[in-house]
C-alpha positions, 0 to 999 in steps of 0.5 A: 176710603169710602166716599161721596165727596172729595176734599182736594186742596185749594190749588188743586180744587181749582185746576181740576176744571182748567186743565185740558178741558174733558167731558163730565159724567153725564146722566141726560133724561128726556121726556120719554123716561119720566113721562111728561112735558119736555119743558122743565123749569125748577130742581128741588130735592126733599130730606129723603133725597127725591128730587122734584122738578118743575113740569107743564105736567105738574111736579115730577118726582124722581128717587133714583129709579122712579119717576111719578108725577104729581098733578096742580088742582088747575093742571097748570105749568109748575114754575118754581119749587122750594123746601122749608125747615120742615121738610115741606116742599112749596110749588108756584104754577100759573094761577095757582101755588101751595105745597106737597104732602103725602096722605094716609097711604104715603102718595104724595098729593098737591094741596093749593093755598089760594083758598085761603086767599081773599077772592081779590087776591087770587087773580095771577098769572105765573108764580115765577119764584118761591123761596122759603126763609125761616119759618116764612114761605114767599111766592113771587108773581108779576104784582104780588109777592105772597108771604104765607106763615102759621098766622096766614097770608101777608102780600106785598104790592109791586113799586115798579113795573112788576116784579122779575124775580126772587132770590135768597143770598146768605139767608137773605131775601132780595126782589128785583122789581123792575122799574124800581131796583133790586130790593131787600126783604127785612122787618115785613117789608121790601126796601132798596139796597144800596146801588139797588136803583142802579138795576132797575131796569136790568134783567137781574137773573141771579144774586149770589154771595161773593164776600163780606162786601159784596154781592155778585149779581147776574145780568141777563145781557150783561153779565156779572157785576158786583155790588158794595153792599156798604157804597152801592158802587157796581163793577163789573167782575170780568170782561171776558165773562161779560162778553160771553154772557151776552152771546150766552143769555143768563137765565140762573146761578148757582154757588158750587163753593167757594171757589166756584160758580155754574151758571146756566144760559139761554144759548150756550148750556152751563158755564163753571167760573172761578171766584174771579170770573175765569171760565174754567169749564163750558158744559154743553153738547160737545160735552154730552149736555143733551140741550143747551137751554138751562133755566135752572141748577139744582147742586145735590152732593157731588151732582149738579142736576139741570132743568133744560128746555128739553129735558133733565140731566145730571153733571157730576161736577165734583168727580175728578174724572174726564173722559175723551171717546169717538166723538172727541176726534178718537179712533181705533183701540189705544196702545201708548199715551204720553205728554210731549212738548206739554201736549198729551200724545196718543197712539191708536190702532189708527194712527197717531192723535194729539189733543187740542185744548180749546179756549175758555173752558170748552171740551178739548178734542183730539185732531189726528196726525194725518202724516202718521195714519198708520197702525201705532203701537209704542211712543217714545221720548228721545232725549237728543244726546250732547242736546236740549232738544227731544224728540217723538219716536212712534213706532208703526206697523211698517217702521219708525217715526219721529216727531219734533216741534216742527215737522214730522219725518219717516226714520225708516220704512220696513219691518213693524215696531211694537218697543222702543226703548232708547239705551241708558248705557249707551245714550246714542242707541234706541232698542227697537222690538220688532216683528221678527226680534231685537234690533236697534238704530243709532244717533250720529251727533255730528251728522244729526241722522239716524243709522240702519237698523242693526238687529241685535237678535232674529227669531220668529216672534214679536217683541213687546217689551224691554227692559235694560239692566244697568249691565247693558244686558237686556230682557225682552218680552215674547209674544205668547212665547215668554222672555229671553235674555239676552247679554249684550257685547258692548263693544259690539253690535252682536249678541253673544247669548240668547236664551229664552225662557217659557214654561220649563222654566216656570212661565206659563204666557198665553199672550205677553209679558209686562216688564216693570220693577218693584223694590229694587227688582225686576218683575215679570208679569203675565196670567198667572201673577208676578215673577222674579228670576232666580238667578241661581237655578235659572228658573221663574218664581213668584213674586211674593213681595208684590202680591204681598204688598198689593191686595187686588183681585186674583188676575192678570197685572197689565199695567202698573205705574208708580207717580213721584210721590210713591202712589202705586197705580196698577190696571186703571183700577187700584190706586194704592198710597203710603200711609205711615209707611204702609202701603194702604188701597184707595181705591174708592176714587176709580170705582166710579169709572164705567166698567172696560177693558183697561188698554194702557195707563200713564202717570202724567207729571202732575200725577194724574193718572190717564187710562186707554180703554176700549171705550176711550180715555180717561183722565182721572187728576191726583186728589191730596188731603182727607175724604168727607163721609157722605151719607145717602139713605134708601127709600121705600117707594111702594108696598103692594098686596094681591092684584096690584093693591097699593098699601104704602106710596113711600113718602111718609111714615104710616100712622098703623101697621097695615093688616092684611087677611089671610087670604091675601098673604101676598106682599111686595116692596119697591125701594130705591136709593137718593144717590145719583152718582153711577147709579147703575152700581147700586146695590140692595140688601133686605130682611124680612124679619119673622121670616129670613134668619139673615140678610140678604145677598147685595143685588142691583134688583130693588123689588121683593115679594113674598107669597103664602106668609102665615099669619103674624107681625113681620118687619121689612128691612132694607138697606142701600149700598153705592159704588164706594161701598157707603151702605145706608141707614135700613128703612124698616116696614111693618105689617101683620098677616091675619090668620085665617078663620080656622085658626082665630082664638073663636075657633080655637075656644069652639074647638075645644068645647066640641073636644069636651062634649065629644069626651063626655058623650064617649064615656056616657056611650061606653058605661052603657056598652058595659052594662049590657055586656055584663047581662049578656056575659051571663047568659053566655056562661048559662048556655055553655054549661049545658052544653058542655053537658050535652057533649059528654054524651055525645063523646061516650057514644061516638067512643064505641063507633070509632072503634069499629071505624078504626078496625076498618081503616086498618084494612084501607091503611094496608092497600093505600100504603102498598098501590103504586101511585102516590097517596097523601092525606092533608087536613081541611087546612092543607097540612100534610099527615101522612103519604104512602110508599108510592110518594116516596117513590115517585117524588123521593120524599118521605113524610118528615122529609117533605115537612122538612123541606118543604113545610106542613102546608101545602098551600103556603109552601108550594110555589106552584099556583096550579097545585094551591090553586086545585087545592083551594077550589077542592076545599071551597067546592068540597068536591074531587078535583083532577089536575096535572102538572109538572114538578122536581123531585128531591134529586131535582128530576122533573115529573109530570103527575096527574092528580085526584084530590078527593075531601073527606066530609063528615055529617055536617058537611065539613072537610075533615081530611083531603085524600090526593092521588098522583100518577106519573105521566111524564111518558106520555107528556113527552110523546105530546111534546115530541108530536107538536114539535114535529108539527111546527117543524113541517109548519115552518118547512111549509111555510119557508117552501112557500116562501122560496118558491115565490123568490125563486119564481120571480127571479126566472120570470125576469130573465124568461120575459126577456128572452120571451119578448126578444124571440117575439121581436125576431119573429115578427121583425126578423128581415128589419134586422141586419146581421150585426143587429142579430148578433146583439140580440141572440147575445142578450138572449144568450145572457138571459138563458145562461142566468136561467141555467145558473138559477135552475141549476143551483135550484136543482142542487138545492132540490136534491140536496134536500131531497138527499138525491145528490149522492155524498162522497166525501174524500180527501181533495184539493182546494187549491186545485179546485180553486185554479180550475175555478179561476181558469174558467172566470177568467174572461169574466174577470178581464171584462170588468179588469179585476185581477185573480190571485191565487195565494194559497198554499199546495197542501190545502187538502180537506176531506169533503164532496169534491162536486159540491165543494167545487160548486162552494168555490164557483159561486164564490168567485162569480159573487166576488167578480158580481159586486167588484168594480173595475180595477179592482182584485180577488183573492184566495187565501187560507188559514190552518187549525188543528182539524181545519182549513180556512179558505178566505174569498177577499175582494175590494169591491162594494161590501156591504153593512151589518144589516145586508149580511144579517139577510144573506143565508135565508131562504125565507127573505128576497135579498138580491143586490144589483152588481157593479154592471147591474148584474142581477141575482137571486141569492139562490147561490148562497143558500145552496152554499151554507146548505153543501157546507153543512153536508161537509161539516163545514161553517161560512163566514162573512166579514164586510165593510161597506165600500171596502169589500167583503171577505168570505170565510169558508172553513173544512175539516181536514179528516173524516170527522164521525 
């Protein structure tokens, strides 16, 4: 059911508001949002739903979103509103009073009345009321009360000292006048009620109906008081009421209905009473009020709207909803709640907490037990067995409490318990879950104690939830680990079966389940929906039955409760209630509740529903009987063109649908919605017809604009929808895009006269091409006839030159067909005609072949631009061109041919024929080709000598200058040195010179290798020979730097190859190995065996190297030289003069390295002479 106002009983109407008392939803607004003075004195609210509010700014407006401002011609404090029959709203201000209208583009303007008044009238001070009754509007001042209708003004004078105030009762109207009394309105004139004297000097600050006798009339310092309309008799209504009012100062009141009062006070907010006085609810700061000076009460639908001292706010007085958070005195994220010795119970994360109720209806507030400040998880009633007598079981984090009606005591200290459940079979039992399994104490009657802790099963998780089966047997919820059951031995304390159920059995828990039962069966609750256990095959399966019954959204079922009543309660947001005998969502309650996370619910006994949320509790009571429709409707607030340019200001309709040029085809609309309950939820729908097909999606955003319309009359609908779902009546707006200049009916019409004059000047224009085309035909036909004359007697005489002509190319014919090269002859166009022998010859084509293949047209079949290209210059220039290039032939040989093409002319200078002439020169383009790459081979030989050389000079400068500048030292500081000094510096020389022989050695090789001086004698030798004579000789090298030598290769390592330059391959293997290896390390020789091959691998542990640095070894054009792990130098020398002898060996290196690792150095021999 979707609605606005909930029509509970009368019993329950009345309870709502003295039951433990909470704080109301409250909306507070201070001068910051709406832009004007903090004062306020007055709330109306218009036909549409916009309230106005009585400012010192003038009168403030607000529609749900906007706030505006409406100024007094005089500037002046606005002091009371009213609204008449039509709809009109009135203003009384400080000299000044009138009425509010909207003017021709909907902005809402303040006209005053006083010119209308007789110059001796105009002079007052505050307008402190104004009413409207029947077609009568009246202002009150201090000497005049002003009575305006359709015929003019009607005013009345003071009888007392000056009049205090104006109120309307059950569409009566009464004055106090002070000095006087209270008096009555009727026949045009102000009479005294009876008992009216007896107020005279009283601040009267209300008068309001009671029942058909009597009047309630508020006493500023006295309070309520009644008044017999029949006797005059006053008494006073309630003496508790009394007493608080004094303190409290009246200021206004109001009837909420007919049940209760709210009152507004000078000291102490506003005050709810019953028909007979109680105070069932105190509103102020505890509460949420943001002041508590109220001068007046505005009831709008369920909202109670409060102009204060210090700002505006909104009371949903109506929702059955209270709610306690921090500033209640709660701490901590709530874990359990129930009512124990009629007092609501709360456990949190710190501790325990009981609510206070507070007298005479002020918010009550929750006090923590300062025995019990520890973490809480689980309350538990506990009926004492054989007894009247129950206590309060709170489980903590370190052991159990109880609690009772006069102490609080420790049960046991120890192990945290998340569950409580005292046994239904056994009475004297109480299970407890706890961090590490299921355990249990037991009550001893006689002695009234509490045992030990028996555990009825340990495992290594905690347990959340229990439930007992009539059997006594026992399911107990895992946390993130499923369910286990678990069957209980009566007649003793120890379980005879434990088995757990997870996801092999159909539970897939990522936190922890709930146990409930519905219809009879017992569900099990987690992520992925409710389950039933299947007995038979020992499995989990869903439950259909419940997600049958409850339509909710797709999620996780926390919590679920049921009251006595049959209403079904699930995550603090459904409420589901039997409805002939169908289970039926009414839901529409709970939406009102802000949005949070639902910790724990509790049906209470008066089956009210109390939710723990991250954000506090809420109680929300149990509402009977039907719910009454309430309609709200959505306002258009402005409509805006280009720049900002207001076309509509939203509270009137427009006499004429708004044109806009075309040029301005830009629009945009601002709507609102008059519903102030959690207008946060509402949401809006539009259409714009002419240019959307369907409605829009529901948004929370209340602002459109639409830009490059084209031109035609388009409507705007919009629509509103509130949290209960209720969607109000559409608000349309209409308006028209001109179109441009271009396409008006004008432009239209002269573009269809140009069209029309355009047509006729063609066909005029084409009339006259034919005439002149006819004459000009004619003449034609003349001239062609006698020149077909003048060429018959041209072809006669050319007869008898063509046949000396064809005698003489026979003779040609004979020699082009028989000459080597290639002859053929081609049109002007390109077309082939005929080739000689030769061209079959050298390109293996014959003619037809050729056409075939290839096409007639040389210029459009040849791919190659050279040859059209020579073709298309020779046919242009009409000279021979000569060209070579290089083609296959028919069998797919390449040539290359040089060729002549010669055009034939005739008399006039034409081409007539195209003679191309093709010697083959393939010889000697392959002569050309082999000298140029002769000439870049010694280039780059050159180039990369030079470049070595360079490598090769730097690295013997270093070692040279050091031993150059030690025998300098020696030389002219010999006798500064003693012996031991001597010995370390001819050792660094002798370091120095050894890397200088090592280098000018591998130099040498490398010189005479490439000088072929080194003389090849490959025969069958042994590696691992070769190898052991190596490792001998590094022997000391290696122990300097601790490396181990291993030498794993097998006897029969022979390979054919130059003993000297093999073994020069294996020494400066070795020397790098032991350069780049550390301290510790190890070097190894292993070999791999092929067909034809023997692979020597040098394997080291040292400091390897990436892909970049191996891409750089092998070349002598690079310097690339790594320092070793003793920053021993090198120059790379070594390496180069390897690949160079393995080359000479038929041999091949490779080299596998991972940076930090090591490096592996491959180099692979053939086994026997190889040609």
């Amino acid at each position: 059911m979707r609605n606005l106002l909930f029509v509970c009983i009368t019993i329950l109407g009345l309870n709502a508001f003295g039951y433990e008392a909470g704080k109301f939803f409250i909306q507070n607004f201070t001068s910051k949002d709406y832009h004007g003075h903090t004062q306020n004195w007055v709330v109306e609210q218009d036909t549409n739903g916009v309230m106005y509010f009585g400012n010192q700014a003038g009168v403030l407006s607000f529609d749900g979103y906007f706030w505006r401002t409406i100024p007094i011609t005089n500037h002046s404090t606005v002091r009371s509103l009213t609204i008449d029959t039509n709809g009109r709203i009135y203003a009384g201000a400080v000299g000044d009073f009138g009425y509010l209208e909207p003017n021709a583009s909907g902005k809402m303007v303040y006209h005053s009345l006083v010119p209308l008044l007789d110059s001796a009238l105009r002079d007052f001070g505050n307008v402190w009321n104004c009413a409207a009754l029947g077609n009568k509007v009246f202002f009150l001042t201090d000497n005049w009360l002003y009575i305006y209708s359709q015929s003019g003004f009607t005013v009345l004078p003071t009888r007392g000292d000056y009049f205090y105030a104006l109120y309307v009762a059950e569409n009566d109207l009464y004055v106090h006048d002070y000095g006087n009394g209270l008096l009555k309105y009727a026949n045009d004139s102000l009479s005294l009620v009876p008992g009216g004297k007896n107020l005279d000097v009283h601040s009267v600050h209300a008068v309001l109906p009671y029942d058909k006798e009597h009047l309630l009339i508020g006493v500023r310092n006295v309070g309520f008081v009644l008044l017999n309309q029949l006797t005059g008799n006053l008494s006073l209504l309630n003496n508790e009421l009394s007493d608080f009012i004094s303190n409290a100062e009246l200021y206004h009141a109001i009837v909420l209905d007919q049940f209760r009062y709210a009152i507004a006070t000078i000291r102490k907010g506003i005050v709810i009473i019953d028909h007979h006085g109680n105070i069932l609810n105190q509103i102020n700061k505890s509460s949420g009020l943001q002041d508590e000076t109220v001068y007046f009460l505005k009831k709008s639908g369920g909202v109670l709207w409060a102009a204060l001292e210090k700002g505006i706010s909104i009371i949903e007085w109506q929702t059955p909803i209270r709610y306690w958070d921090e500033l209640s005195g709660l701490q901590g994220s709530i874990t359990d709640m129930l009512r124990f010795n009629n007092q609501m119970m709360v456990s949190t994360g710190s501790g325990v907490f009981q609510l206070i109720e507070n007298p005479k209806g002020e918010t009550s507030y929750f006090k923590s037990m300062a025995e019990v400040a520890d973490q809480a998880w689980d309350l538990q009633t506990y009926n004492i067995p054989g007894s009247t007598d129950s206590i309060l079981l709170v489980g903590i984090g370190k052991g159990l409490w109880k609690i009772s009606s006069n102490k609080t005591e420790r049960i046991f200290r120890g192990e945290g318990v998340y569950k409580i459940l005292p046994s239904e079979v056994k009475p004297e039992r109480i299970y407890l879950g706890m961090v590490s399994g299921l355990g249990y104490i037991s009550y001893n009657t006689h002695l009234k104690t509490f045992s030990d802790v028996h555990m009825v099963a340990e495992f290594n998780n905690e347990v959340r939830d229990i439930f007992e089966n009539p059997d006594g047997s026992l399911w107990i919820s895992l946390a993130y680990k499923g369910a286990a059951f678990i069957n209980v031995n009566q007649s003793s304390t120890d379980s005879d079966a434990v088995t757990f159920y997870g996801a092999d059995q159909g539970l897939q828990v990522k936190r922890e389940l709930l146990l409930f039962k519905y219809q009879h069966k017992l569900c099990f609750s987690c992520e992925q929906g409710v389950f039933n256990f299947d007995s038979v095959n020992k499995r989990f399966i869903t439950d259909s039955l419940f997600a049958a019954s409850f339509k909710i959204e797709p999620g996780r079922t926390t919590y679920y409760s049921t009251d006595n009543k049959g209403t079904h309660w699930i995550n603090g947001r459904y409420r589901f209630v039997t409805q002939d005998s169908v289970l039926i969502e009414d839901s529409d309650l709970l939406k009102r509740l802000p949005d949070f996370n639902t910790e724990f619910q509790y049906i209470d006994s008066d089956r009210s529903l109390w939710i723990g949320t991250s954000e506090g509790i809420y109680r929300v009571k149990a509402m009977e009987g039907t719910a009454a429709e309430t309609s709200f409707k959505v306002l258009l607030r402005s409509v805006y063109s280009k720049n900002d340019s207001l076309l509509y200001w939203g509270n009137s309709t427009l006499q004429t649908i708004p044109k806009l040029e075309h040029k301005n085809n830009f629009i945009g609309f601002v709507y609102s919605a008059g519903f102030y309950e959690k207008p946060e939820a509402v949401q809006y729908s539009f259409l714009l017809e002419g240019y959307d097909n369907q409605w829009s999606e529901w948004s929370n955003i209340n602002q459109k604009e639409f830009t490059n319309l084209f031109e035609r009359t388009y409507a705007f609908r919009v629509k509103a929808k509130n949290y209960l779902g209720v969607e109000s009546h559409e608000v349309v707006f209409t308006f028209t895009i001109k179109p441009p200049w271009y396409r008006t009916w004008l432009a239209y019409t002269l573009y269809a006269v140009g069209v029309i004059l355009i047509v006729t000047a063609i066909v005029l224009y084409r009339t006259r091409k034919l005439r002149y085309d006819k004459i000009r035909l004619e003449s034609i036909i003349r001239e062609r006839t006698m020149e077909i004359i003048r060429q018959k007697d041209e072809i006669e005489a050319s007869a008898n030159c063509l046949a000396e002509a064809n005698r003489e190319l026979q003779k040609l014919s004979l020699i082009a067909q028989k000459t080597d090269n290639a002859v053929s002859v081609f049109d002007a166009t390109g077309n082939i005609e005929w080739v000689n022998e030769g061209f079959t010859h050298l390109f293996g084509y014959t003619l037809e072949q050729f056409i075939n293949e290839k096409g007639r047209n040389l210029v459009q079949s040849s791919s190659n631009l050279q040859i059209t290209d020579a073709l298309k210059n020779c046919i242009e220039r009409k000279e021979s061109i000569i060209y070579q290039y290089f083609t296959l032939t028919r069998n797919q040989q390449g040539v290359w041919a040089q060729t002549t093409l010669t055009p034939i002319l005739d008399e006039a200078g034409n081409i007539t024929r195209i003679i191309a002439i093709d010697s083959d020169i393939t010889k000697v383009k392959d002569a050309e080709q082999e000298i140029e790459h002769q000439r870049d081979e010694l280039k780059k030989a050159n180039d990369t000598k030079d470049k070595f050389f360079s490598i090769i000079a730097h690295d013997l400068r270093g070692p040279l200058s050091t031993v150059f500048t030690l025998l300098n030292i020696l030389h002219t500081d010999l006798d500064l040195f003693d012996k031991e000094q001597l010995k370390t510096l001819i050792g660094q020389m002798k370091e120095a010179t050894g890397k200088t022989f090592n280098l000018t050695e591998n130099l040498l090789d490398w010189a005479n290798l490439r000088r072929d001086s080194i003389p090849y004698r490959p025969k069958t030798i042994s590696i691992t020979e070769i190898v052991d004579e190596n490792l001998e000789l590094f022997q000391s090298q290696a122990l300097k730097k601790q490396i181990q030598l291993d030498n794993e290769l097998p006897k029969e390592v022979e390979v054919f190859a130059d003993e000297e330059m093999i073994k020069t391959i294996i020494r400066n293997l070795l020397g790098n190995a032991i350069k780049f290896t550390g301290a510790g390390g190890k070097i190894m020789f292993k070999a791999t065996e092929t067909s034809d091959k023997w692979c020597i691998h040098v394997i080291d542990t040292g400091t390897g190297m990436d892909k970049d640095e191996i891409d750089k070894l092998f070349r002598i054009d690079i310097q690339h030289t790594t320092p070793g792990t003793l920053q021993e130098k090198g120059s790379g020398m070594g390496l180069i003069l390897i690949k160079e002898f393995l080359d000479k060996n038929k041999g091949e290196i490779r080299v596998e390295s991972v940076h930090g690792k090591g490096s592996t150095f491959s180099i692979c021999l053939p086994k026997i002479k190889t040609d």
